[in-house]
MARLODO-991751 format. One record per residue (C-alpha): residue number from 0; x, y, z. Coordinates in steps of 0.25 Angstrom, whole numbers. Example, Ala and Ser with C-alpha at 12.3 -4.5 7.8 and 13.67 -1.06 7.14 Angstrom:
+-----+-------+-------+-------+
|   k |    xx |    yy |    zz |
+-----+-------+-------+-------+
|   0 |    49 |   -18 |    31 |
|   1 |    55 |    -4 |    29 |
+-----+-------+-------+-------+
END
This chain:
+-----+-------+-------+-------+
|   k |    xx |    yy |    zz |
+-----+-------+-------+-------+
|   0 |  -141 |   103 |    94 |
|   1 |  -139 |   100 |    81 |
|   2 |  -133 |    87 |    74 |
|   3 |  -126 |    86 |    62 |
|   4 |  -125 |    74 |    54 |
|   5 |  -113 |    70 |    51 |
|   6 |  -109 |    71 |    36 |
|   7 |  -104 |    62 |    25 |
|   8 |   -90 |    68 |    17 |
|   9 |   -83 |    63 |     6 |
|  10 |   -92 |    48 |     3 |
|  11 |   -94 |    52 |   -12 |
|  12 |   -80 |    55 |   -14 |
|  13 |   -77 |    41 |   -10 |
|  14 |   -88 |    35 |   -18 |
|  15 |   -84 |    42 |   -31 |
|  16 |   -68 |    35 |   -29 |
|  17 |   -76 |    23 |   -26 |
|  18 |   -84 |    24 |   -38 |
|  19 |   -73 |    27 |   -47 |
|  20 |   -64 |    15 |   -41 |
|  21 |   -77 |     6 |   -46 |
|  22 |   -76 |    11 |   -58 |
|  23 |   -61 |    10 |   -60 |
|  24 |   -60 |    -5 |   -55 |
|  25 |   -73 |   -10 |   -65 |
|  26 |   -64 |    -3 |   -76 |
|  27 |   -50 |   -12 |   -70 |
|  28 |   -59 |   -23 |   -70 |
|  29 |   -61 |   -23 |   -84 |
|  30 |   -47 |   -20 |   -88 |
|  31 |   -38 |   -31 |   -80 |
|  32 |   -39 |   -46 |   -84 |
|  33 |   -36 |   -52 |   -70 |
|  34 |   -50 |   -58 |   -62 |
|  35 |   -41 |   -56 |   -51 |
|  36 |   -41 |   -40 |   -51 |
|  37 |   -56 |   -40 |   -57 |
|  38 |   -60 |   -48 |   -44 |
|  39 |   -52 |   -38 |   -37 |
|  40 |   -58 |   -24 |   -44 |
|  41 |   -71 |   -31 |   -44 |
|  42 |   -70 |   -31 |   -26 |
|  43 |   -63 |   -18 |   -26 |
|  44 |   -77 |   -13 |   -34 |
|  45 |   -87 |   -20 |   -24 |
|  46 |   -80 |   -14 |   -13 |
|  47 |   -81 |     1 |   -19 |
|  48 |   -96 |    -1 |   -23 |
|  49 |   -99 |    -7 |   -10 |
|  50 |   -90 |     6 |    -3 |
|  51 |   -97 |    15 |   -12 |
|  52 |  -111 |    11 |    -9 |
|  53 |  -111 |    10 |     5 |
|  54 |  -107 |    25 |     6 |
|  55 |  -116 |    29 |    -7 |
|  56 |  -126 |    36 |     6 |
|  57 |  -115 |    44 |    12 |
|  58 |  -113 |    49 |    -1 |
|  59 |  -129 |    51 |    -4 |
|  60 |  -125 |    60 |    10 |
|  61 |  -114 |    66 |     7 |
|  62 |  -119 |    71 |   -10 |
|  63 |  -134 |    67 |    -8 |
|  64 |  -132 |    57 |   -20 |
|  65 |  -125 |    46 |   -23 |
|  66 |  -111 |    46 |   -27 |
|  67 |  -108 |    40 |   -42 |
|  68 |   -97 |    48 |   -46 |
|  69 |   -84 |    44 |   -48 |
|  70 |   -69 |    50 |   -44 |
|  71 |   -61 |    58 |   -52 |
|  72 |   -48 |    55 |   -49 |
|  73 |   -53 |    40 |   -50 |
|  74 |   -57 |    42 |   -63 |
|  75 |   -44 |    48 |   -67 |
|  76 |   -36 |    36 |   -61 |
|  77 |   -44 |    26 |   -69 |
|  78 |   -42 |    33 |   -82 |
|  79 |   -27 |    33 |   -77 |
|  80 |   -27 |    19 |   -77 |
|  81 |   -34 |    17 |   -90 |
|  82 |   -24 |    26 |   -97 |
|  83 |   -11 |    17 |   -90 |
|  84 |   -18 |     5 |   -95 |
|  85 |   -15 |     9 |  -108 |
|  86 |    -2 |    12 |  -108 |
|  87 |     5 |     6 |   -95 |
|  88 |    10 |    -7 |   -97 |
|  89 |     6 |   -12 |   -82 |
|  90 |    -4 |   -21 |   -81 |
|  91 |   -19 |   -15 |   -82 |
|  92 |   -20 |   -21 |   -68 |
|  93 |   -10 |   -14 |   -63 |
|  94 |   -14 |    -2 |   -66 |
|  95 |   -26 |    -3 |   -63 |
|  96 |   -24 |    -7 |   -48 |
|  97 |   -14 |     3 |   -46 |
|  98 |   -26 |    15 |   -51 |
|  99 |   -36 |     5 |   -42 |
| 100 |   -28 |     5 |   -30 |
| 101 |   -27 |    22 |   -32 |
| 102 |   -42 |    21 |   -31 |
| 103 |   -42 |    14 |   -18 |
| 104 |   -33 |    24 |   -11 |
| 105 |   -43 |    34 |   -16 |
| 106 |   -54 |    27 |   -12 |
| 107 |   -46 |    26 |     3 |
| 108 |   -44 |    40 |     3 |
| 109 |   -58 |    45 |    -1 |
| 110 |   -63 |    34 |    11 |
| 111 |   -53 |    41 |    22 |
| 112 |   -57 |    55 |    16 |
| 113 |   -73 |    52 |    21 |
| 114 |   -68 |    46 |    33 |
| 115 |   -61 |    59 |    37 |
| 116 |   -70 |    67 |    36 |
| 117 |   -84 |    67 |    47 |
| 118 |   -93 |    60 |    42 |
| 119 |  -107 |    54 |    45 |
| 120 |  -106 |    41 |    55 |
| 121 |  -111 |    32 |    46 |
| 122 |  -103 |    37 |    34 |
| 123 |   -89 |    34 |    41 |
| 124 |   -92 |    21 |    46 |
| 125 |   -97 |    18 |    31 |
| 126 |   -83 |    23 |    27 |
| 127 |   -74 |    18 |    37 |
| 128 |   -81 |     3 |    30 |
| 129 |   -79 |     8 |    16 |
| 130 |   -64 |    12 |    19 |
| 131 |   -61 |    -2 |    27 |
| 132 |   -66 |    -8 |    12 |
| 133 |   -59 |     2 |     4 |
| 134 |   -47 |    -1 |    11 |
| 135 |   -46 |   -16 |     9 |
| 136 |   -48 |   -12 |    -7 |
| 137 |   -38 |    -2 |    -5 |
| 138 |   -28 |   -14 |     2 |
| 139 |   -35 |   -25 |    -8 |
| 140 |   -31 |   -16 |   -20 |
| 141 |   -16 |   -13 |   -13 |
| 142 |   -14 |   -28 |   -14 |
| 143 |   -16 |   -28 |   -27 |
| 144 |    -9 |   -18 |   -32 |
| 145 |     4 |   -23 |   -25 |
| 146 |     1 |   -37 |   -29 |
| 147 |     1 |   -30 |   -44 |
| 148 |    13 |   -23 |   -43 |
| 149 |    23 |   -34 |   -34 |
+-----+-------+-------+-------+
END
């Protein structure tokens, strides 16, 4: 009999959000003035590299390479807020934890994605890990944002 080895689906599709939410909290780092929210981007950044790496082999399984790209709609969201920047009169912070906090849900969602789909033993359990931190940034970033807007 035969046995198949169980596959991994979707990994890069996170890692790309992930990638691209990096990317989007160095750039808030550099436009907000408060050591508070750079201390606070700066762990939401260790969280997704660390995340990011420890499924870097699923993804090597999944595509046969490495995953560095970035996502699109990620992209557009951080342009988006670039844009607001310039002609909103909220706070820089505000909007960028409102955009940030979008990227979290999407980071979330991406995670859940994996997770319903079969996949290798050892790729869940690595995702089940990574969704529990995600999470607690997702909540972390929450806080914030209500702490901002209340």
């Amino acid at each position: 009999m035969l046995q198949t080895t169980p596959e991994v689906n979707h990994i890069s599709d996170i890692i790309k959000v992930m990638n691209s939410g990096i990317e989007f909290y160095q750039e808030a780092k550099g436009k907000v003035d408060s050591a508070e929210y750079t201390g606070f981007f700066n762990r939401m950044i260790d969280a997704k590299q660390e995340a990011a790496a420890d499924l870097q082999k699923f993804a090597v399984a999944e595509t046969g390479d490495l995953e560095n790209g970035s996502d699109t709609m990620t992209e557009v969201r951080k342009a988006y807020t670039n844009l607001v920047n310039k002609v909103s009169t909220t706070s820089t912070e505000t909007n960028y934890v409102d955009q940030l906090e979008e990227v979290e849900d999407k980071v979330l969602a991406e995670i859940s994605t994996a997770l319903s789909k079969d996949q290798a033993p050892d790729c869940e359990a690595t995702l089940r890990r990574v969704h529990t931190r995600m999470k607690e940034c997702h909540d972390e970033m929450r806080m914030l944002k209500k702490g901002i807007t209340h």
